[in-house]
N, C-alpha and C positions, 0 to 999 in steps of 0.2 A: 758079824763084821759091819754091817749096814749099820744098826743100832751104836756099832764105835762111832762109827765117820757123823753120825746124827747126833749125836752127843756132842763131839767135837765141835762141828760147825753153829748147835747151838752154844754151848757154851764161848767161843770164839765172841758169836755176835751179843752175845752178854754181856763183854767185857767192859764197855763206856757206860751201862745198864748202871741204876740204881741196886745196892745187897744188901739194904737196911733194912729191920722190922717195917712192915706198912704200916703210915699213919694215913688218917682218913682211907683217899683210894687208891693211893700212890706208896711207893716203897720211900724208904727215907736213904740219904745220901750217908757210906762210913767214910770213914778217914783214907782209906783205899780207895773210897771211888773217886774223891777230892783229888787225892794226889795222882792217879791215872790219868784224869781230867786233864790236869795242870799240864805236866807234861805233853802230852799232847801238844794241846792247845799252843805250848809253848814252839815244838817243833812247826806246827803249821803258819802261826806267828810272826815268825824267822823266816820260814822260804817265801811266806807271800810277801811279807814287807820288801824280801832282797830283791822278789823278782819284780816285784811293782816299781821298786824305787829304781832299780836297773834301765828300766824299761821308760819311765820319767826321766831322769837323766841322759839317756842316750838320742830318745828319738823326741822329746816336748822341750830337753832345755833345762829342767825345773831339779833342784835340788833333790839330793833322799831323800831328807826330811818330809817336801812336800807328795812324795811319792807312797814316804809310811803312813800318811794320812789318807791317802785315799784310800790304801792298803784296808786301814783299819774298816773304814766305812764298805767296801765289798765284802769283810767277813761279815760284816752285820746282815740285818733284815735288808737293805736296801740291795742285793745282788743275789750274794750266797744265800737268806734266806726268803726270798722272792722266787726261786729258782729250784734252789733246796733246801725244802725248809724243814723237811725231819733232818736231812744232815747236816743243818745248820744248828736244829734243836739239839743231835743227839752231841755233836762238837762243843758245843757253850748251852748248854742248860741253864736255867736260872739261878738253881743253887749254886753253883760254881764262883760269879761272878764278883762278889764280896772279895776272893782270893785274889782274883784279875784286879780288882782295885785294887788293895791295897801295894802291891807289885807293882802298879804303873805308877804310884804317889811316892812310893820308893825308887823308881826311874827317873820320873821328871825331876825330883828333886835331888838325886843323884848329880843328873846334870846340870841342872841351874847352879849348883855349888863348884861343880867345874868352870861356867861362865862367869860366874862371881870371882872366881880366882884368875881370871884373864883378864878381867877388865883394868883400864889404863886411868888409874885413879889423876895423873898428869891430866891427860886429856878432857877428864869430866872437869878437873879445875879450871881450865883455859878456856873450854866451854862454856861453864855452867849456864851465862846466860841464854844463851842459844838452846840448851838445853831445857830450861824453866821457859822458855817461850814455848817453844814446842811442845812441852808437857800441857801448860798452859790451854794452847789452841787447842790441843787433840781432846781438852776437858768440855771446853768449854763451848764450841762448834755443835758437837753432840747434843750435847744436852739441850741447846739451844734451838736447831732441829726436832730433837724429840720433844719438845713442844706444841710445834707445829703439827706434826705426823700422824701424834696419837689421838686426840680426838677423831680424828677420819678412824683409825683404825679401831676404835673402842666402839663405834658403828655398825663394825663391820661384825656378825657374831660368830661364836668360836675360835676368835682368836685371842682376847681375853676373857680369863673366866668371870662371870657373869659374879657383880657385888662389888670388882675389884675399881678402888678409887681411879681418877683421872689422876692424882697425881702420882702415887705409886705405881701405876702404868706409866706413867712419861718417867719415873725414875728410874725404871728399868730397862724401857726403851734406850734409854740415855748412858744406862752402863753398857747393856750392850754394843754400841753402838762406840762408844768411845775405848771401848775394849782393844788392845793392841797383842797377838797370838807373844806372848812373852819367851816361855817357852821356843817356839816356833821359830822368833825372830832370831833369840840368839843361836838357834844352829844354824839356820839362812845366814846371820853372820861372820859365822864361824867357817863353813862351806863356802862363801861370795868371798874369801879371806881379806876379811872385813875388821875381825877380832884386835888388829892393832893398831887397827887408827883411828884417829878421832868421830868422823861421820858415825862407827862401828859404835863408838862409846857412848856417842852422843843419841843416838838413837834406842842403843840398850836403856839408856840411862830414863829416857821421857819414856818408853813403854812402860820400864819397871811402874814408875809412880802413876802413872796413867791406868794399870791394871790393879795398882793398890787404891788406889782413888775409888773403881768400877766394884772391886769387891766391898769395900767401906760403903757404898751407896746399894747395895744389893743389901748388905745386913742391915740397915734403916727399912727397906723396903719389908727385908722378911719380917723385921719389928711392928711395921705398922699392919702388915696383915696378920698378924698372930701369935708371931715369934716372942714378943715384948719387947719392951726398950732395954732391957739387960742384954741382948743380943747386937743393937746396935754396939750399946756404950762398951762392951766388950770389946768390937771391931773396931773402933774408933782409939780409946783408950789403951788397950793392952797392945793392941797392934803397933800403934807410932810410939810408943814405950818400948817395945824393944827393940825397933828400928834404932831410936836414939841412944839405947844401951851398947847396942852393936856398934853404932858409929862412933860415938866418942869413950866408950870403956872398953868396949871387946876388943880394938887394936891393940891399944896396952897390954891386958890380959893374956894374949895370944901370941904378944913376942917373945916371950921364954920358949915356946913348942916351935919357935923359927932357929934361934939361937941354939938350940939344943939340936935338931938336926943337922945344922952346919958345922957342930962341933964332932957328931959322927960321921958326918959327909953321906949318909943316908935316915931312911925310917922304920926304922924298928918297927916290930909287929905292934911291938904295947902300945907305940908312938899312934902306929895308923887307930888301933882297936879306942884311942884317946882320940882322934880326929873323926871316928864316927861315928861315935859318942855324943860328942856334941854337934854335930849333924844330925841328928835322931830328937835329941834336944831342942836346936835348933827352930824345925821343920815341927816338931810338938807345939812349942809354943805359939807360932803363926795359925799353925792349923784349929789350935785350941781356942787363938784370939778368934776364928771367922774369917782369916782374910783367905791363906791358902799356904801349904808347906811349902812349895817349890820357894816361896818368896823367904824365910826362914836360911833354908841352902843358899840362896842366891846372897841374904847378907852376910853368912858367917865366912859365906866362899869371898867376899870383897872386902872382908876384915882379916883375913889369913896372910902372916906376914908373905909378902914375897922371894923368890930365891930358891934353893934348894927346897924348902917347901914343900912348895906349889908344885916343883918338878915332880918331885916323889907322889905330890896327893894324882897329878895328873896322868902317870902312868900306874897307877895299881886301881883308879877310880874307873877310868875311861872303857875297859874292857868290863866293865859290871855293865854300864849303861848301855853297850850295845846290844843286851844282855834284855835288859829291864824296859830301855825306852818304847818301841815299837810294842808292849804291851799297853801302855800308857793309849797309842793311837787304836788301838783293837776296842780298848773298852769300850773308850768315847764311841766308835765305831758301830757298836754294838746298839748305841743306842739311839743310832739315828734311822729315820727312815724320810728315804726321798721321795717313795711311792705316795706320799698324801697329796704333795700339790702337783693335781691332777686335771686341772680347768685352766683357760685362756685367763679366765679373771683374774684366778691366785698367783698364773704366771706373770700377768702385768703387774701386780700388788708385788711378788715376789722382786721385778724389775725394777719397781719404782725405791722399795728398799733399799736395793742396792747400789741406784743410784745417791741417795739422798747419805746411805754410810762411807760409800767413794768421796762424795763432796767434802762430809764433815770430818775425814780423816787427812786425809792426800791432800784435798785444796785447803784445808787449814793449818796442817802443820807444814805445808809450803811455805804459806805466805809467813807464818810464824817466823819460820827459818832466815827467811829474805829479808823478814824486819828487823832480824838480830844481827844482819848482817855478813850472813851465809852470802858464797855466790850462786847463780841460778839452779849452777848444774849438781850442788850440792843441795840447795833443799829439797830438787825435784829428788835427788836418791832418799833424803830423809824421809820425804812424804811418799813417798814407793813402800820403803820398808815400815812404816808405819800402818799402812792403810793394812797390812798380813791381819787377818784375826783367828783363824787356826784353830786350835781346838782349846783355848782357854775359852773363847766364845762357844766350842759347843759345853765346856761344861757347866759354865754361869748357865745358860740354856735350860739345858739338862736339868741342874735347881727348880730353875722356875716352872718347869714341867713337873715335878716330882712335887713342888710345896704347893700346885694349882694355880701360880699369877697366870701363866698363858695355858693355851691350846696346842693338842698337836698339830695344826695347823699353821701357826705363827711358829713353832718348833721349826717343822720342814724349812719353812724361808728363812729362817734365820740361818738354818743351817747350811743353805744353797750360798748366802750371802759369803759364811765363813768360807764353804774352800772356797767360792770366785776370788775373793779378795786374797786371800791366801794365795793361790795358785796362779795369780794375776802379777804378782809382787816380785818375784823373780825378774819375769822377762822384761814388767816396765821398770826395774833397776837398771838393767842389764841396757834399755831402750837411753834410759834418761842420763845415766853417772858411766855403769860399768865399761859400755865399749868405748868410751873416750880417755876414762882412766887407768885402760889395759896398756889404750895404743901409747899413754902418755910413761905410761911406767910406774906408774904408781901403784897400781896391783899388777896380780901376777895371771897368765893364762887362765880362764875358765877351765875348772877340770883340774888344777893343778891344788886345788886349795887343801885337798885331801891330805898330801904331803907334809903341807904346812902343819896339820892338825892331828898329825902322828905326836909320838912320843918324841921322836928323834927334833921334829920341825917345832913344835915345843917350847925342849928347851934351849934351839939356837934362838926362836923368840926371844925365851925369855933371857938369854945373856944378854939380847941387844937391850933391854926393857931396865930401865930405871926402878932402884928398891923406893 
């Protein structure tokens, strides 16, 4: 009987265990161990995000979103495996994690195609310029700072790798830096119920190209460190090629699959299994050019006729993504570690960054805003939600950690920068636009956005919403 219960309990703690032939000293991962893994991983996932973001929300102020991000970075090295680090190993192994990607590029891009179909193509019109200024500043501020910055910082050793030019160092500096959490913003807009007005559009609008811009100058960057110039010209060319194919062909193209739902007054399976199809497509192509899939989803989602639609795409889409996205925060999560900057010096260095990325985002897509003609209390909310950089900043990061431009050390602070900024963006919203805009009537109660961003709140949106 002894030898039962001994068997059991090992076999039990076998079960996350590798049961493949060993290669070298280690056993190899089967298809069962992957998909054990997965599961898992997925449940633990889900409670931590729900309870983080819970717990964000009720007692900090700060959206879910901003809450599944933290979420993600305590599964990683920087808490959970600081703390517990065989139970961090045996929960996310390294083999595993390719699954975890790909799953969360499938999430984000998920949802940026639900954000692409809510945006208020009116309002980018009415806008535009206020728009193209803001895009503008939040380019050009950056870059112009990272200038300045990087030579101090190319001094300093270990935080660039060691051969790497001064100017693809400041060109990196300069993406990151002008990087706006795209992703991030439009749930922060969607939650702040933001999603139907202009400010909401108009600030989707300058992140978008402002992260298309960030990625376009990272593949130059990877070009001249190794990559080749086929990798820019790829990102540059194939990229804004299908942007313009979307914009001026895909709407045409796309209104017979609007037309034809309204004539059955819903969406058929073959209809949707047709809609994610070319979201697959889509999100292929971006991804393929170098720039990134989610931006793919997010134009096919703002070329999708409006109307019945949208309603249908919005209610069979939106419960996948709650599904998917908070994967998407774990990976990044995973790959962060806070524990490096661990000195007075890297913490002022770390300070001084973040000051100098608050400047070139906030104070310049302010004043951008103000010279377009914005009023005060609307550019200070554009330059609030702008300054978010989230975790499209940690994974441009992440790159350049992986291709060798920086150090783990410039890693950490960068990534310190990301949630402060990120997690700063809510309440100086909240500080600068939101409580004058609640009392005035123009949004609705904090707290209540949720409603708004059901199925049901939707589509009385979208009845109000102009085709």
């Amino acid at each position: 009987m002894t030898d039962f219960w001994g068997e059991l309990l090992r076999a039990v703690g076998d079960i996350i265990g590798a049961h493949g032939p060993a290669t070298t000293t280690a056993r190899s991962y089967t298809p069962t161990d992957y998909s054990i893994h997965f599961f898992l991983q997925v449940a633990v996932i889900l409670l931590v995000c729900r309870i983080v973001g819970w717990v964000a929300k009720k007692y900090l102020g700060q959206p879910q979103v901003v809450g599944e991000m933290i979420a993600g970075v305590l599964l990683g090295p920087s808490l959970l495996g600081l703390f517990f680090p065989d139970l961090q190993a045996a929960l996310f192994p390294k083999e595993t994690r390719n699954i975890l990607y790909v799953c969360a590029q499938l999430g984000v891009g998920l949802y940026m195609f639900l954000i692409g179909t809510t945006l208020r193509l009116d309002h980018f019109q009415s806008k535009a310029k206020s728009a193209a200024g803001v895009s503008a500043a939040g380019i050009i501020a950056p870059f112009l700072l990272a200038v300045l910055i990087t030579p101090f910082l190319l001094d300093i050793p270990g935080l660039f790798t060691a051969g790497l030019s001064q100017s693809s160092a400041t060109l990196f500096m300069g993406a990151c830096i002008a990087l706006t959490a795209f992703p991030m913003l439009a749930r922060i807009i969607n939650e702040r119920g933001l999603a139907d007005t202009s400010l909401g559009t108009l600030t989707l609008t300058a992140g978008a190209f402002d992260d298309a811009v960030s990625w376009c100058v990272l593949a130059i960057v990877l070009a001249t460190f190794g990559g080749g110039p086929g990798i820019a010209l790829l990102a540059l060319v194939g990229g804004l090629g299908f942007a313009l194919f979307m914009i001026f062909a895909g709407r045409p193209l796309l209104a017979p699959l609007g037309r034809m739902v309204e004539a059955k007054g819903e969406m058929t399976s073959t209809m949707f299994s047709i809609i994610l199809m070319l979201f697959a497509l889509s999100a292929f192509a971006m991804d393929a050019a170098g720039i990134h899939a989610v931006f793919g989803g997010f134009l096919l989602g703002v070329c999708m006729p409006r109307g019945k639609l949208t309603e249908e795409i919005k209610r069979k889409v939106e419960p996948i993504t709650i599904l998917l996205v908070p994967i998407f925060f774990t990976y990044s999560g995973l790959n962060t570690r806070l524990d490096t900057v661990n000195s007075l010096e890297l913490l002022a260095l770390a300070l001084a960054i973040l000051a100098v990325s608050i400047a070139a985002k906030f104070g310049a897509c302010w004043l951008a805003a103000r010279l377009a003609g914005e009023d005060n209390r609307t550019a200070l909310g554009i330059g609030a939600l702008m300054n978010a950089r989230g975790l499209m900043e940690l994974i441009i990061i992440n790159i350049g950690l992986q291709k060798g431009i920086i150090g783990p050390t410039l890693f950490s602070i960068m990534v310190l920068m990301a949630i402060v900024t990120t997690v700063m963006a809510g309440p100086l919203f909240e500080v600068v636009y939101g409580r004058k805009a609640r009392a005035a009537g123009e949004l609705g109660a904090l707290g209540t956005e949720g409603a708004a961003n059901s199925p049901a709140g939707v589509e009385s949106a979208l009845a109000r919403r102009p085709s």
